[in-house]
C-alpha positions in Angstrom: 142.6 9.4 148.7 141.5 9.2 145.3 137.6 11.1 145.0 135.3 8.7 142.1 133.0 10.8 140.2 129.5 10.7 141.3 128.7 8.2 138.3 131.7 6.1 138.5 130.7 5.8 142.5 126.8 4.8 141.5 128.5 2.1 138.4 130.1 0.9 141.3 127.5 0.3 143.7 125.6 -0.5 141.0 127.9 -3.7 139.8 127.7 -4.8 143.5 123.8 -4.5 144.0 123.8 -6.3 141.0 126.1 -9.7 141.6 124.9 -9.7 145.1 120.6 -9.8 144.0 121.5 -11.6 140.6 123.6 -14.8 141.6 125.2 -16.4 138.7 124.3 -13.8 136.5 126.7 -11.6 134.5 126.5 -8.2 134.0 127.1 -5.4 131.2 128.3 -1.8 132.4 127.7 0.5 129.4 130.2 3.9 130.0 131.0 6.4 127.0 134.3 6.9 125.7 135.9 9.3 128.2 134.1 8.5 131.0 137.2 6.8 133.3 136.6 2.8 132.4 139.7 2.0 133.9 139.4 4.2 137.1 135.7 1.8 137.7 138.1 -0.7 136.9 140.2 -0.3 139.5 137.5 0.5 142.1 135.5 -2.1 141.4 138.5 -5.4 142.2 139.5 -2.8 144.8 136.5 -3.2 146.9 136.8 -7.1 145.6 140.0 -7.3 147.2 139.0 -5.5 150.5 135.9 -8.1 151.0 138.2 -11.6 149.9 142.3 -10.5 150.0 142.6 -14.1 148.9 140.2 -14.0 145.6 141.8 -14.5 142.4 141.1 -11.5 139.7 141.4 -11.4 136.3 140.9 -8.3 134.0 141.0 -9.5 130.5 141.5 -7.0 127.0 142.6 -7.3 123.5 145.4 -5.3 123.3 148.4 -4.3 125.6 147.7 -0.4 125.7 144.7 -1.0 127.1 146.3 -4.0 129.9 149.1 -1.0 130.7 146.3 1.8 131.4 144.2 -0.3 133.0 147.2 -1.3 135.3 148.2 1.9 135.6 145.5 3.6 136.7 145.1 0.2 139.5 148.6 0.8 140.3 147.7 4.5 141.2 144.0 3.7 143.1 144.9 1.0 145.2 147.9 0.1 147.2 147.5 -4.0 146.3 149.7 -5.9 144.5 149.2 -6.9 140.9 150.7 -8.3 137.8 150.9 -8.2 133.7 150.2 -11.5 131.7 151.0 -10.4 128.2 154.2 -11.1 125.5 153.7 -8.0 123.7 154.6 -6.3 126.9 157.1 -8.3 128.3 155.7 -9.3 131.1 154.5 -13.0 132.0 153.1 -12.3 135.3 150.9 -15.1 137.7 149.1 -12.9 140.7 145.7 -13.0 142.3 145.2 -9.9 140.9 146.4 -9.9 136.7 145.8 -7.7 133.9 146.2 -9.5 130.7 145.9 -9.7 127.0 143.3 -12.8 126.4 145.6 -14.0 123.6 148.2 -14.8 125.6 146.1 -16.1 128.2 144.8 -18.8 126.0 148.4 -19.6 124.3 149.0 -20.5 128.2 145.6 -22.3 129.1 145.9 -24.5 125.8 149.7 -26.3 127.5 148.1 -25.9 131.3 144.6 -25.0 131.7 145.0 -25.3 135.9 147.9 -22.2 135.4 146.4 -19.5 136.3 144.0 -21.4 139.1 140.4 -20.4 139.6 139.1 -17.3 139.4 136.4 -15.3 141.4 135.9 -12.2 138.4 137.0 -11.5 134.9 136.6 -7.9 134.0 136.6 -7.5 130.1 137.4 -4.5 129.0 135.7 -3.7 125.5 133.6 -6.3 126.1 131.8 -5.6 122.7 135.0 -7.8 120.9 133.4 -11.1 122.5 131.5 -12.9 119.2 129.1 -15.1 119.5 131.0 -17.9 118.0 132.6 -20.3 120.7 135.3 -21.3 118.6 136.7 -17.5 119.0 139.6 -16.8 122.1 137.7 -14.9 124.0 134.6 -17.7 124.7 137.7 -20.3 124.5 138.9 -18.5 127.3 136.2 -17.8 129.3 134.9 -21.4 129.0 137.9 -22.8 130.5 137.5 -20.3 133.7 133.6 -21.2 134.0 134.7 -24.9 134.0 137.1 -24.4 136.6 134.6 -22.4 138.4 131.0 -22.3 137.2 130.3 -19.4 140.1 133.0 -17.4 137.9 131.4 -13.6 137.6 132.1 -12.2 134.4 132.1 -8.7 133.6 132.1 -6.6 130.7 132.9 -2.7 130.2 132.1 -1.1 126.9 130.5 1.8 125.4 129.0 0.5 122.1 126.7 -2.7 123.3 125.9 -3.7 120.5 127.1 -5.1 117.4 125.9 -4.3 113.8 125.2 -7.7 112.8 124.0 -8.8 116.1 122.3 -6.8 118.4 123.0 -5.9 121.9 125.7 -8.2 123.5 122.5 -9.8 125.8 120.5 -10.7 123.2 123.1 -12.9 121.4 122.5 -16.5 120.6 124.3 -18.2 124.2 125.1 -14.6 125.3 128.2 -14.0 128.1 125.8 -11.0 129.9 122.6 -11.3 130.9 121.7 -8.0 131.7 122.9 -4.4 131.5 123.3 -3.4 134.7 124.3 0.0 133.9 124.2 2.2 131.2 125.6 5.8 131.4 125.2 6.3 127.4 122.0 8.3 127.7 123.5 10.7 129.8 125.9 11.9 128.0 124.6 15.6 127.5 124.6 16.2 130.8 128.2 14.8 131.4 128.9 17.3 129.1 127.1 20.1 130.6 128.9 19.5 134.1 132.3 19.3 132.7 133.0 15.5 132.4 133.1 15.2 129.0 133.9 17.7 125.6 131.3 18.3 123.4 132.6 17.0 119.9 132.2 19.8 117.5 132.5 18.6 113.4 134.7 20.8 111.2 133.4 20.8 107.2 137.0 20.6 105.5 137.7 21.5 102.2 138.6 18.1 101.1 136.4 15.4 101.4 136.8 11.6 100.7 134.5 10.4 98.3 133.0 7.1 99.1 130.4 6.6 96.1 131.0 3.4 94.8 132.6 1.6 97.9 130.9 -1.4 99.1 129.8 -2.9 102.2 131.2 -6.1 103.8 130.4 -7.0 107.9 128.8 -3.5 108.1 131.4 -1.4 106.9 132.9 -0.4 103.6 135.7 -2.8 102.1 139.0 -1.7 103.4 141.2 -2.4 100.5 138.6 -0.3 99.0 139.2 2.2 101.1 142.5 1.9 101.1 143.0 2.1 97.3 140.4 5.3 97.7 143.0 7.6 99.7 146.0 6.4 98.6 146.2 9.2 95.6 148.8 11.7 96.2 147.5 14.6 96.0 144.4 13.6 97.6 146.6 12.4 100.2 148.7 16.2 100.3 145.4 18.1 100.4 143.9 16.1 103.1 147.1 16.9 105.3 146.8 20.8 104.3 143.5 20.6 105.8 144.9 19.1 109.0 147.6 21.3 109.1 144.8 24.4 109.1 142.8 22.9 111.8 145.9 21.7 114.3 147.5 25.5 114.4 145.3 25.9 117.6 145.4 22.7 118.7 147.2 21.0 121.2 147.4 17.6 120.1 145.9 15.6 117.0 145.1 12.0 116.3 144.3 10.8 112.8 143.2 7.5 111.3 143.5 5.9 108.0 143.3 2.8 106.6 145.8 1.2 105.4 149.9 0.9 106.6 151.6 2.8 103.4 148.8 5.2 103.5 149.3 5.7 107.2 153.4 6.1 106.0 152.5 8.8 103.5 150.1 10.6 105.7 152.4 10.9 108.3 155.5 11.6 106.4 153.1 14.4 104.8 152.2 16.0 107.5 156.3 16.4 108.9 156.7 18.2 105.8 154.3 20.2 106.8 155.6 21.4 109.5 153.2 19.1 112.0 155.8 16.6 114.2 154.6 13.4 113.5 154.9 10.0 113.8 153.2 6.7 113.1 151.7 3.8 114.7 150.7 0.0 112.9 151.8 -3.0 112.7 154.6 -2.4 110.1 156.3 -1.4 113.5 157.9 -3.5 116.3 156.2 -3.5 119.2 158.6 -1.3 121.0 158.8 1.4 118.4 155.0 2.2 118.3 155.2 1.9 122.3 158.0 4.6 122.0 156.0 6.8 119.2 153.0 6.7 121.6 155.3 7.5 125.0 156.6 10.8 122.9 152.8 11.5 121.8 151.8 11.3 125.4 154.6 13.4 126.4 154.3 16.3 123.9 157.3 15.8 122.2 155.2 15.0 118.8 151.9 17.0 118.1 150.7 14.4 116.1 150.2 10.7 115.9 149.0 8.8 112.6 147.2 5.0 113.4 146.1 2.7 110.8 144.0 -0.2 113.1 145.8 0.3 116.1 144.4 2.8 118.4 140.9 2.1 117.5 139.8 1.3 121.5 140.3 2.5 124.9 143.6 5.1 123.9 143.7 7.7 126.7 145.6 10.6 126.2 143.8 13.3 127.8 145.3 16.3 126.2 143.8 15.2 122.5 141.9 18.1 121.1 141.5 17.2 117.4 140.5 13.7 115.7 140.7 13.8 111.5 139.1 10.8 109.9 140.8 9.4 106.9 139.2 6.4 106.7 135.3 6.5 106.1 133.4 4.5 107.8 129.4 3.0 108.2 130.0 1.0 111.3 128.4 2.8 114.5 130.5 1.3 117.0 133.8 2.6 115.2 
């Protein structure tokens, strides 16, 4: 049987102690990047599933990486059945228990509302992308299941909160979660000191991007800006040297830029280079990034270049070196 973590068994309990002294309230679980979201995941509709086999769960995300980990990693915890509601993937599932992207969710619930019957919990995964706004798809979609069931509990997992603009995710004008229920962000030295998580150590590289000059818009720079910043060439061909240098003793390496031709150049760059590498945006079908990032996982490419696409929630454990190519002044990215 599968062992939790001593924290992901305490988030756990936690959630529970929570719903069951807080009725009607919905809570926040604040976990770092690389603490095991999707393995709490899993427990927590799990232990759902053992009290209620006949309760209707719904774990809702933004984008299908995330719903295939997260089903994953449930497929591997607990021997229950479960489906995939989401076109990119293929997969147009309707089970008690579903993992889903919310925008085909709510290209569903706008023909038949009733579709995917009422549910118990949603579990939203990077819960930080929920604006305050209610004309956005997440609070479209979330209204329609409170309708349907006003007892509804909604949960959200995220690392970052907060938003720039906006302030923690509870403090929001008409805000989904009213409390944090737990936050595991202020231990994250000592997650590091027993092993759970790699200290991040900054290389100074002998190329920098310069950002005077760039301005600000929602709390980070421009990104045609940035964009038009790195898209010199031999900007571009000294910034993958540097890469290069640092990936020699490296097992695998992730790099992000803004911008689809830059991400292009970058990774056509860095093949020359000697680094195999291949890249992932929206340029691509859906199938051929899904194919880069399948070769990535399986060590048949050292590298993979992304331009906006693996931003949140990628897990590939054996990643040992991150190079920024796209400055940034948001906190949350």
């Amino acid at each position: 049987m599968f062992k939790l973590r001593p924290y992901q068994e305490e988030c756990c309990s936690t959630f529970w102690s929570f719903v069951k002294t807080n009725k009607g309230q919905n809570p926040l679980l604040v976990l770092p990047t690389g603490t095991g979201k999707s393995v709490i995941i899993a427990e927590i509709i799990r232990r759902f599933y053992e009290l209620d086999n006949n309760a209707s769960v719904l774990m809702l995300t933004h984008v299908s990486e995330l719903v295939k980990q997260n089903f994953d990693k449930f497929q591997k915890l607990a021997n229950i059945e479960a489906g995939i509601y989401s076109a990119s993937i293929g997969l147009k599932e309707n089970k008690k228990i579903l993992f889903a992207t919310v925008q085909s969710v709510y290209s569903k619930l706008k023909k038949d509302k009733n579709y995917f019957g009422i549910k118990r919990l949603i579990i939203v995964d990077e819960a930080h992308l929920i604006s305050e706004k209610d004309t956005t798809v997440y609070r479209k979609v979330l209204s329609i299941f409170k309708e349907l069931n006003p007892k509804v509990c909604i949960c959200g997992l995220t690392a970052t909160p907060f938003r720039t603009n906006g302030g923690y995710l509870t403090e929001q004008e008409n805000p989904i979660f009213n409390a944090i229920a737990y936050d595991l962000s202020k231990q994250i030295n000592s997650l590091i000191e027993q092993g759970y998580l790699s200290e991040l150590i900054p290389y100074k590289t002998d190329e920098q991007i310069d950002t005077k000059g760039l301005h600000i818009r929602g709390g980070d720079f421009i990104d045609t800006e940035v964009m038009s910043r790195i898209s010199d060439e031999n900007l571009q061909k000294r910034l993958c040297e540097n890469i290069v240098k640092f990936a020699q003793n490296r097992k695998s390496c992730l790099v992000f830029v803004s911008g689809i031709e830059n991400c292009e150049k970058i990774s056509s760059k860095l093949n020359d280079l000697g680094l195999k590498t291949a890249s992932v945006n929206s340029s691509h079908t859906q199938e051929e990034n899904d194919k880069n990032i399948l070769s990535f996982r399986n060590n048949e490419l050292k590298c993979i270049v992304s331009a906006d696409q693996l931003t949140t929630g990628f897990d590939v454990p054996q990643v040992d070196l991150i190079a920024i190519l796209r400055p940034t002044t948001s906190s949350g990215l």
